[in-house]
C-alpha positions, 0 to 999 in steps of 0.5 A: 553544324556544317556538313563537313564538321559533322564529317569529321567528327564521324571520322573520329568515333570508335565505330565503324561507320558506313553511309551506303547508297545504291549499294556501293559504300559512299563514306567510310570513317578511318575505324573501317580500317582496323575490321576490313584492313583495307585503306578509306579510298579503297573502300569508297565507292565498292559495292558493299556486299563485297565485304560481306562473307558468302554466307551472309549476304543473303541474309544481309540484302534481305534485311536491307531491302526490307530496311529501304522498305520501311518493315519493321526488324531488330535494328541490330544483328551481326553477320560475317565479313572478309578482311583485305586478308581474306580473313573472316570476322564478325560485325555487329550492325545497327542500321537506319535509313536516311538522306544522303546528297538528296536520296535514300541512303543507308547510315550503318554502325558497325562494331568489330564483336570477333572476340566475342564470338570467338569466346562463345564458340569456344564455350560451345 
């Protein structure tokens, strides 16, 4: 299969689905616009710890870096973003390294889980 059909038939799946490289997000797929609110070409090419809520990024450029690494971690773990409305939702990630255009890159799923979460707090 081309690169290209691979593409599109990412463009189609029900995750979000992010390739980011040197921090900056180079694919996006059009489901990344039901969590951030924000259009494909405004998210194309926008460092990704943008989107990051403040008390996360910390946290999720650690697990990055060590991901570049090769250290081992859960590969799945949720952490908080902003919205183009300045929203706060939350997002659950599983993540791998692998070859975009010739170099590292990170291939990223992300799953909108805000109503979950909503659910447990309301639990307590």
């Amino acid at each position: 299969m081309s690169e290209d059909k691979y593409r599109l038939v990412i463009k189609n799946v029900n995750d979000a689905i992010v390739v980011a490289q040197d921090g900056r997000l180079k694919f996006v797929n059009l489901r990344i616009k039901e969590i951030f609110g924000y259009e494909v070409d405004e998210l194309t090419f926008r460092p990704f710890i943008d989107f990051i809520h403040p008390d996360d990024r910390e946290m999720v450029i650690e697990k990055h870096l060590n991901r570049l690494r090769g250290e081992m971690f859960p590969p799945v773990y949720s952490f908080k973003v902003v919205a183009k409305d300045g929203s706060t939702k939350w997002v659950e990630i599983t993540a791998v390294v692998i070859t975009w255009d010739g170099r590292p890159a990170t291939l990223v799923y992300l799953n909108d889980i805000t109503g979950q979460k909503r659910k447990e707090e309301e639990r307590g």
